[in-house]
N, C-alpha and C positions, 0 to 999 in steps of 0.2 A: 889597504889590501885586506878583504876579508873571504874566509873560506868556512862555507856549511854540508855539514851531509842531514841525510833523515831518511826514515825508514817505516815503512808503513806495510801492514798486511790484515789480512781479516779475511774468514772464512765464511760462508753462510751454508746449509741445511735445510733440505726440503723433505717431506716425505709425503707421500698422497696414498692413501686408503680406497679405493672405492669400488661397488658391487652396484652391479646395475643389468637391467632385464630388456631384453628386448623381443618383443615379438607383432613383428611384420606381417601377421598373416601367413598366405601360402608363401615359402622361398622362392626368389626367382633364379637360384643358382643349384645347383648341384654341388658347388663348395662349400663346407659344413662352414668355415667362416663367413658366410654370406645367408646364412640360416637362421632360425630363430631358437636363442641360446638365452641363460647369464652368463655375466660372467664378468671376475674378480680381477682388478688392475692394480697394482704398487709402483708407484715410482721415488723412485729416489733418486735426488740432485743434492751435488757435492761443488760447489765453487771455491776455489781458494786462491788467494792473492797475494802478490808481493810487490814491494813497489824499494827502489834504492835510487837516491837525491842526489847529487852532490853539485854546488854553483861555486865559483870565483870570481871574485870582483874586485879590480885595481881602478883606483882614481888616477888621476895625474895631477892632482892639488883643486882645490875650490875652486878659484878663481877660474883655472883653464876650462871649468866642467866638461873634458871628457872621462870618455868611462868606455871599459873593458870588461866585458862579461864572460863566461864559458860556463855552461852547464850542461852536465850527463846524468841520465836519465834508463833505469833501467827495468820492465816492469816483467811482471813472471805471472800470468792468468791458468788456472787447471779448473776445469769442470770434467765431472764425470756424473753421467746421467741416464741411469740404467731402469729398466722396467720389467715386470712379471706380471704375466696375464695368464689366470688361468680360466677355463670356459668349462661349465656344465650343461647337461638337457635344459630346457626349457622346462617342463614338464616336472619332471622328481630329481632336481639338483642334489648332486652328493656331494656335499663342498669339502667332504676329506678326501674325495676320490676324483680329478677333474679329467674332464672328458679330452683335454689340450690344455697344452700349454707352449707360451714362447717366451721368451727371456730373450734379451738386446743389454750387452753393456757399450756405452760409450766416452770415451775418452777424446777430450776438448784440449788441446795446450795454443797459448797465444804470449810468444815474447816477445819483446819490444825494448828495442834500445834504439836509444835519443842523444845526439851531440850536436851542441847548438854554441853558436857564438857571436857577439853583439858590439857594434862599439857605436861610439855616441862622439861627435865631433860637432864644438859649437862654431860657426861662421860669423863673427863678429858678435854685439849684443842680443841680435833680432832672429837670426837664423840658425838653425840646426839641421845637419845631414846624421842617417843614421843609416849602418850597412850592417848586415849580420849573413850568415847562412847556416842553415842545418841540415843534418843528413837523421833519416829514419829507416831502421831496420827493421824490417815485421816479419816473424815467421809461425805460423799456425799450421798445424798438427792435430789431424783425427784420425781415429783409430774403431773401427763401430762394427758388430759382430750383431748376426738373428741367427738363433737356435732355435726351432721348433720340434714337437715332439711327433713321432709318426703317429698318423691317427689307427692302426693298427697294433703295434708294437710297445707302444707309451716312448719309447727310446729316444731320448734328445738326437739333435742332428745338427749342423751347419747349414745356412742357407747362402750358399756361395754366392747367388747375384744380387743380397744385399749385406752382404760383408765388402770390407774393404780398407785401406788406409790410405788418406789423402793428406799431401803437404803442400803449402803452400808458402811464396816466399814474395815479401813485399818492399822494396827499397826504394827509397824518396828521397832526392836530392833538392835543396831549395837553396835560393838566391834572393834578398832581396834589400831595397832601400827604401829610404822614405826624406823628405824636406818638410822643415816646418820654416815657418816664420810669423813673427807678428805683422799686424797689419792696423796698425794707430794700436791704441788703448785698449780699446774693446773688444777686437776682433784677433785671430790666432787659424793659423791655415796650416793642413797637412796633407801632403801629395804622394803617393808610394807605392810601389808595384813591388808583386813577387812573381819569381821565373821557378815553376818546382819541372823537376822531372820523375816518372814513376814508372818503372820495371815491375813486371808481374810474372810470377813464374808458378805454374799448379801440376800436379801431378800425382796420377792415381796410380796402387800401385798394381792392381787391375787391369792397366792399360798400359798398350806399349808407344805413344805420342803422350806427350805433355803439351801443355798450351802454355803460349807466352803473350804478354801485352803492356805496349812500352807507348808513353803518351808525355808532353809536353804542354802546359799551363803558362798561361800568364793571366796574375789573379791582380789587376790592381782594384785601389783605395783611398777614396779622400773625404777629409773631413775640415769641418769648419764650424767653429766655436767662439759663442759671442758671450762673454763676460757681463753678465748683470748689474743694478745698482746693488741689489741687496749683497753685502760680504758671501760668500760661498755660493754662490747660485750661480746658473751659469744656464746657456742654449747650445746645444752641437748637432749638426746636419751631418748626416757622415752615408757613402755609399761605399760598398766593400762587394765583389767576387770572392765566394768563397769554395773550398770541396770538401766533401764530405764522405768520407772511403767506408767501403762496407764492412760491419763487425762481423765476428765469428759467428753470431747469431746467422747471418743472411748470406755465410757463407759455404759453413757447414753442409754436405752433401750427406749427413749421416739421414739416413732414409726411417723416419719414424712409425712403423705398423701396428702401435699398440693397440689402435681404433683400425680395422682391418676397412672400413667405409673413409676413414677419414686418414689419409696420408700427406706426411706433411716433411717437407726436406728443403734445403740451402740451397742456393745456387754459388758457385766456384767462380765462374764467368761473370760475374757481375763488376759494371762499371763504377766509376766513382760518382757522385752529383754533385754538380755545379748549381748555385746558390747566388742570384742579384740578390743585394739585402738593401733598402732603402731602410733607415732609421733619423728619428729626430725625438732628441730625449732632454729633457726640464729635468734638474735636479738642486736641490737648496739643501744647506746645512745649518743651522743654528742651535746652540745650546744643548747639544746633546741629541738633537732632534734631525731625522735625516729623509728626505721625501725623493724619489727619483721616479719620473714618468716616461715613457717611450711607446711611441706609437711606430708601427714599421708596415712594411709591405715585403715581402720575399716572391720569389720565383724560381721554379727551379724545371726545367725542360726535362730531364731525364733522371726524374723519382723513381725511388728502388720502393716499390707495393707490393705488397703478398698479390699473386695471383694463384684464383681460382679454377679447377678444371676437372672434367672426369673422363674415367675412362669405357671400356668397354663391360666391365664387369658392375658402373655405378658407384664407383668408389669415387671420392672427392680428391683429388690432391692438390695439395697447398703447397707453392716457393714461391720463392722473391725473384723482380724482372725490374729494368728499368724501361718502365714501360708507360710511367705517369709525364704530365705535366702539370705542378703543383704550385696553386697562386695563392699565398694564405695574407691576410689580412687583422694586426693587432693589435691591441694595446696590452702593456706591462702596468702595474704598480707596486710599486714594493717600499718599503716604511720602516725606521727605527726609532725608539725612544725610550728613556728613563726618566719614565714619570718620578722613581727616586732612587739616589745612591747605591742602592745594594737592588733595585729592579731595573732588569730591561726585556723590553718585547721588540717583535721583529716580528714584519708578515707582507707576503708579497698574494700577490691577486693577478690573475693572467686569462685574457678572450682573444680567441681568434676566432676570423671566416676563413673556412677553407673552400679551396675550390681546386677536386680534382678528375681529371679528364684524359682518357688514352685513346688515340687512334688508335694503335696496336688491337688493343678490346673493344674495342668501338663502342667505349661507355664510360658514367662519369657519375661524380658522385658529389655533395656540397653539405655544408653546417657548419655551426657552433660549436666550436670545443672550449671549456675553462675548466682550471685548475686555480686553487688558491691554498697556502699554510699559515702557521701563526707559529710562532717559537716566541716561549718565555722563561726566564730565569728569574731565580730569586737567593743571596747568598744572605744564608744565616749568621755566617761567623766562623768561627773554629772547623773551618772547614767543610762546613756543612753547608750544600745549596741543593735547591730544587728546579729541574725543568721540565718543563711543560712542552710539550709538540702533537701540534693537527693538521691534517690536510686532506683535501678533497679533491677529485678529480672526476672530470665527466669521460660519459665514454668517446674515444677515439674516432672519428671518420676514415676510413680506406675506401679506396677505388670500388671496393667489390664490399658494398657493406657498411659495419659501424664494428668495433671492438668494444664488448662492455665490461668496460672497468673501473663503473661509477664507486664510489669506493668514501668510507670517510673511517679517517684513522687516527686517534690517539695516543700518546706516552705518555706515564708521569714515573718522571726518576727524582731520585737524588742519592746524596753521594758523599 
């Protein structure tokens, strides 16, 4: 019988500076925010996290190899990510004196508890049954406030129809088994379905109806693995259903004005996606030395995409819709080894073809995306080592475009 807890939290810190000009020509608004201005932006983001462990594990002796699990799980997410714009003439900025100003704080909570339990029951030498089920509790919390100042008066003010506070509450019930068996020497078979159920519940507090949404899954998965000559190598084909529920990212309704052309907010309403995953992955072990390859195919019918649109006044706005159909195409590689004793490296390498396509928009979009890192260490002794980490990343494909976050990034610590 053994029992663990652990504890994990980490905060991270943004701040953004930036002054920038714009000028359009004649305005085509009579909205001084729709005019040709500068003007000065701050943003500050605040992320902080918590995370608490805890599993149990009972044998019933060697020989019987069953086993008894229970693990809970408890996480606590806070972002707060607030902005200051202030705007001048075009013309003779006075940038101690600005012409407007808005300011937006918003406040992001996301908690999550997890209770999960597993038992492992052998069926003679060859065959194993395996039953568990878990339940997930989500509930997310914003809270998002625009003050603008009158363009007459200077006097801050409320902007009531984009204020507001939304909660939202996510519970996930799951069920599920799986059978293995061997199949001669070489070969090892596993067959297993899960049954999740998933209650939604949002609400504004703005609004007098709340919306609710209650769905049933059944995600099976099977896989099969052939046992190589070489010791540690091995082949596995495996097909899995998977979902994939939206973050607080693409849920969030807090409504972002800092760029008064460019608006950008969450959707609440948003569905979970469903995920075919084809994979077939080579992997060897020897001496220290560890190579794993996987090529896969995914699909997924109802992708959650940034959609694009504008409105009457020219303004862009930007949220999330499940509105794609997404066919991506890949291969993995990923590597470790200690060329000696006190060194070791590690580096994974990753391409896809995507391919994405919405009736909805009636438009589509396709490419190349890769990504690759390298992580290395080196221990001196007396407690002293050095590591190393780089990676690169290309820019992103969406439905409506490309994201670019071509990017290449270095650390070197030690410690």
């Amino acid at each position: 019988m053994t029992f663990s807890t652990a504890q994990f939290g980490n905060q991270f810190d943004l701040d953004i500076n930036n002054r920038y000009t714009l000028d359009q020509g004649q305005p085509t608004s009579t909205n001084p925010l729709f005019g040709n201005y500068t003007r000065e932006q701050t943003m500050d983001a605040t992320n902080r996290s918590y995370d608490l462990l805890g599993s149990y594990t009972r044998s019933f002796g060697a020989k019987s190899r069953r086993e008894w699990t229970v693990l809970a799980q408890h996480s606590r997410n806070r972002r707060d990510n607030d902005y200051d714009v202030r705007q001048f003439p075009l013309l003779s900025p006075d940038f101690d004196n600005p012409q407007y100003r808005e300011q937006s704080p918003n406040l992001a909570r996301n908690l999550e508890s997890t209770l999960q339990t597993d038992y492992v029951h052998p069926i003679g030498e060859k065959q194993t049954v395996e039953v568990g089920a878990k339940m997930i509790q989500r509930t997310v919390f914003s809270d998002y406030e625009v003050y603008r100042t009158n363009l007459s008066t200077g006097v801050f003010g409320l902007e009531p129809s984009l204020t507001n506070k939304f909660d939202y509450d996510q519970d996930v019930l799951a069920g599920y088994a799986t059978y293995g068996t061997s199949l001669g020497k070489k070969y090892t078979a596993r067959l297993g379905a899960r049954v999740e159920r998933t209650d939604l519940r949002g609400n504004f507090q703005n609004q007098d109806n709340e919306f609710r949404l209650t769905y049933t899954n059944v995600l099976p998965n099977v896989a099969l693995t052939r046992n190589l000559k070489q010791p540690g190598s091995s082949l596995r084909a495996t097909y899995s259903r998977r979902i994939q529920r939206p973050s607080i990212l693409y849920l969030n309704p807090y409504e972002n004005t800092s760029d008064p052309r460019n608006v950008s907010k969450g959707n609440p309403e948003l569905n979970a996606e469903f995920t075919d995953n084809y994979e077939l992955n080579w992997n060897t072990f020897a001496k220290g030395t560890s190579i794993n390859v996987t090529v896969y195919s995914r699909q997924t019918n109802n992708a959650i995409e940034r959609v694009y649109s504008t409105d009457a006044n020219g303004r862009v706005l930007a949220t999330f819709g499940n509105v794609a159909r997404n066919q991506t195409y890949g291969l993995n590689l990923f590597g470790s080894a200690k060329p000696l004793p006190k060194w070791n490296i590690s580096g994974n390498i990753s391409a896809f073809y995507v391919y994405l396509s919405s009736k909805t928009l009636n438009t589509s979009n396709r490419g190349v995306v890769y990504s690759a890192n390298i992580n290395s260490g080196y221990k001196l002794g007396k407690g002293i080592s050095f590591q190393m980490f780089a990676m690169l990343n290309s820019p992103r494909i969406q439905l409506q475009g490309t994201r670019e976050c071509l990017q290449l990034r270095s650390t070197f610590e030690h410690e």
